[in-house]
C-alpha positions in Angstrom: 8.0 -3.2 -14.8 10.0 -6.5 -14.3 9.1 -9.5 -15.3 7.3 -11.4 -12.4 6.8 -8.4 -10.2 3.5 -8.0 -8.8 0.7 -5.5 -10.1 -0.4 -4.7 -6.4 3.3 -3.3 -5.8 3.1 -1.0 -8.3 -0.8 -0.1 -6.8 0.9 0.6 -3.8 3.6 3.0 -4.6 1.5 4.8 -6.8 -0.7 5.5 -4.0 1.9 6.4 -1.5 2.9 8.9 -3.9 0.3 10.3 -4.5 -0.6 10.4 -0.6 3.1 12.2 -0.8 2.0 14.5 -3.4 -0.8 15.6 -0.9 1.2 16.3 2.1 3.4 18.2 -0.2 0.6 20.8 -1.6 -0.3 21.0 1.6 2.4 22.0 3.3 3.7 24.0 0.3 0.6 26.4 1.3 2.2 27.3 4.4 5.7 27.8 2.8 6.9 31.3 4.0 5.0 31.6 6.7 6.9 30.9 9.6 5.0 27.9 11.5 6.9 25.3 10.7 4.5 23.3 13.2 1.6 24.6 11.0 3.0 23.2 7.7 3.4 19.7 9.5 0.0 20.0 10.8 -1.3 20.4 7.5 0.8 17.7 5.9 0.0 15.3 8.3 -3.7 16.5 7.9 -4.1 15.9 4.0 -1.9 12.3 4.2 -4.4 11.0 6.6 -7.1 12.1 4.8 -6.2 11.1 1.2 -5.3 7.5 2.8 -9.1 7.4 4.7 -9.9 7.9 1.1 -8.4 4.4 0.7 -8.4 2.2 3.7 -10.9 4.2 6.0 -10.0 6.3 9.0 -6.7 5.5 10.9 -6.7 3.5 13.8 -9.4 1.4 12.1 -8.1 -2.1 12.3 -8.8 -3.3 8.6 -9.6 -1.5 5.4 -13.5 -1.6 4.3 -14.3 -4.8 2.9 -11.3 -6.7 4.6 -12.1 -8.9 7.6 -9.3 -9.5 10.4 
């Protein structure tokens, strides 16, 4: 990591890839299938639940413990 770079950035992106990571399992269940729309579905499925695991449910205006 560089010099001066901040330790939350790195947080960060190692959550979004592991919210990646979870889409990707996800849809990789469906691979061969056919239903394209049902792999997207499920993607889109386990990426908002491993980030509710994080900041809460989407559409939620702050994550817990932040105020606004």
């Amino acid at each position: 990591m560089t010099e001066g770079k901040n330790p939350l950035d790195r947080v960060l992106v190692l959550e979004m890839v592991r919210v990646t990571e979870a889409a990707a399992i996800a849809a990789a269940n469906l691979v061969g299938r056919g239903d394209e729309k049902a792999a997207d579905h499920a993607a889109v499925e386990a990426m908002r639940a491993r980030m509710a695991e994080k900041c809460g449910p989407l559409g939620d205006p702050a994550p817990k413990g932040w105020t606004v």
